[in-house]
C-alpha positions in Angstrom: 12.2 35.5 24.8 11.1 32.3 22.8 8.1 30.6 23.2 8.1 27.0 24.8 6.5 25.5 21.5 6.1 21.9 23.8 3.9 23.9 26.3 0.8 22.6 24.4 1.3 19.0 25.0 1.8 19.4 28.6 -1.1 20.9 29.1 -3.4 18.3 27.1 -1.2 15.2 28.8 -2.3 16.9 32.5 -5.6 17.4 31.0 -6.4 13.5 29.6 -6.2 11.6 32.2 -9.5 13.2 33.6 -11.9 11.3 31.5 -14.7 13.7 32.8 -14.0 16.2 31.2 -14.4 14.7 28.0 -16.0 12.1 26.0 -15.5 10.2 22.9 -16.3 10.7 18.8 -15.8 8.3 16.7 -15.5 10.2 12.8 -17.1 9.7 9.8 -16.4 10.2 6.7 -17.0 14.0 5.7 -16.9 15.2 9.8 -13.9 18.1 9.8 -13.1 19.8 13.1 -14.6 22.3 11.8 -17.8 20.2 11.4 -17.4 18.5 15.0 -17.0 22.4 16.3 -20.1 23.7 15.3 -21.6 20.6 16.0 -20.7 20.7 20.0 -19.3 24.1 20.5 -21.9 25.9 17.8 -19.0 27.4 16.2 -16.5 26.9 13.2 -14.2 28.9 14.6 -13.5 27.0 17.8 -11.9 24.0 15.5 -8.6 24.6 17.1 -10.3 23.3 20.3 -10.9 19.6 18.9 -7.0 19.9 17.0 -5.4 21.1 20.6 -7.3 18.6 23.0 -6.3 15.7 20.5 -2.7 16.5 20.2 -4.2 17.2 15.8 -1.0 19.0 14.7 -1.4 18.2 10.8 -4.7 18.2 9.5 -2.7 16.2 6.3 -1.3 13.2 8.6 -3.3 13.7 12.0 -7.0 13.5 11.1 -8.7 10.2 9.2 -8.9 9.8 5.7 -12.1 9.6 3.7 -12.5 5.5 2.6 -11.9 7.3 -1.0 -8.9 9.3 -0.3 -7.8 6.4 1.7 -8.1 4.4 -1.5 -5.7 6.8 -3.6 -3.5 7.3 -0.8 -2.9 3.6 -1.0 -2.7 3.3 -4.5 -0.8 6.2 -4.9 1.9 4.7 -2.3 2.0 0.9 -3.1 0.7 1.2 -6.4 -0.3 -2.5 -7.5 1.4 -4.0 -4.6 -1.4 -2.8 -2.3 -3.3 -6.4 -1.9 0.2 -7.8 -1.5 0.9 -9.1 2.0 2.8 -6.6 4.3 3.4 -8.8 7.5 2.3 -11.7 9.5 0.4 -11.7 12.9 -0.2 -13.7 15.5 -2.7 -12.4 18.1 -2.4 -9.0 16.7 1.6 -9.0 17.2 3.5 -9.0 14.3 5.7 -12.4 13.7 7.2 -12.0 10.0 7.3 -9.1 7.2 8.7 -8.6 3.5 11.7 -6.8 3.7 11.9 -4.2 0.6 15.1 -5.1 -0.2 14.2 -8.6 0.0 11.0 -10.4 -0.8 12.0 -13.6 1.4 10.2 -13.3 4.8 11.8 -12.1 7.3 10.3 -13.8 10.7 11.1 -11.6 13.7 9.1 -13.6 16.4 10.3 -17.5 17.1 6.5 -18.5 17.0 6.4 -18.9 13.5 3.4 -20.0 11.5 4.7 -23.5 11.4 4.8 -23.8 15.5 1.3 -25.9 16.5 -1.8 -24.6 16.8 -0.9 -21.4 16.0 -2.7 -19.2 13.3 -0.5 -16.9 11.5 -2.7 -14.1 9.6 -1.6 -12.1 6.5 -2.3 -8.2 6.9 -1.6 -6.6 3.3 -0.8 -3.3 2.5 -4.3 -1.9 2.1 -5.2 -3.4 5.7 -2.6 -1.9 7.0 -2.9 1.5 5.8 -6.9 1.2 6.7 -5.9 -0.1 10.4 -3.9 2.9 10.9 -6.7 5.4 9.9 -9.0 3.8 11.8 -6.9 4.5 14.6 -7.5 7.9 14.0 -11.4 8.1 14.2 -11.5 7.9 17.7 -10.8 11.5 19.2 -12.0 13.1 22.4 -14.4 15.9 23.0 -14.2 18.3 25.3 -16.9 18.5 27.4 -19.3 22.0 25.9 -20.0 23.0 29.7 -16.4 23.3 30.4 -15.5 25.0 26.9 -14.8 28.3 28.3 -12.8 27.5 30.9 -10.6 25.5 28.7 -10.4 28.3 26.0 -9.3 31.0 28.9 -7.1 28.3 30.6 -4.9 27.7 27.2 -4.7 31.5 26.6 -3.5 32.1 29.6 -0.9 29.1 29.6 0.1 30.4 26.4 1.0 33.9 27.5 3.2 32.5 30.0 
């Protein structure tokens, strides 16, 4: 018999919409979930609580970065391009870009920063790559009152 490896998410997705049962933490630098566990649960080893409940499959990818591994990261992938521009917004959508290939802009909205009134704002590399790890630093907790429930609920789901 083979496990249904997706079981997980449907069991957090029928969980989340009940915003009871949980509340929000927003990290900082240095936090771990193994930090935020003994923090609310009063035990390391209930991590995997805070990783399952927020959908955390890759510690590597999933969780934020420090600001100063986020700073390598950056430099490490963009090298000394990272204060270039990487796209154009308007109202937080994104209007225009630099294609790799191609370093003309490439304007994939027709409200372009030449239409009136309009304020079209560079985001470079390094402000994107910092918006999408701040994404990241706002996870949910699970309530502590309704830890055990939980824990015995996802066992028993799993043995399924």
């Amino acid at each position: 018999m083979v496990k249904d490896i997706l079981k997980r998410s449907k069991f957090i997705s029928e969980i989340t919409p009940y915003s009871s049962l949980y509340f929000k933490h927003e990290i900082i630098d240095g936090e771990s979930p193994q930090s935020l566990a003994v923090k609310y649960y009063k035990s390391a080893s209930l991590y995997w609580v805070i990783t399952v409940f927020n959908e955390i499959h890759n510690l590597y990818f999933d969780w934020p970065m420090s600001s100063g591994v986020l700073e390598l990261f950056v430099k490490s992938k963009y090298g000394g391009d990272a204060t270039s521009i990487s796209h154009w917004e308007i109202d937080g959508s994104v209007v225009g870009e630099v294609k790799e290939y191609d370093s003309s802009v490439v304007w994939v909205n027709p409200q372009s920063p030449n239409s009136d009134n309009v304020e079209c704002l560079p985001i470079t590399f390094y402000e994107y790559e910092d918006r999408l790890n701040t994404e990241k630093r706002l996870i949910n907790i699970l309530q502590p009152d309704l830890l055990s429930d939980f824990v015995a609920q996802f066992r028993e789901s799993l043995a399924k």
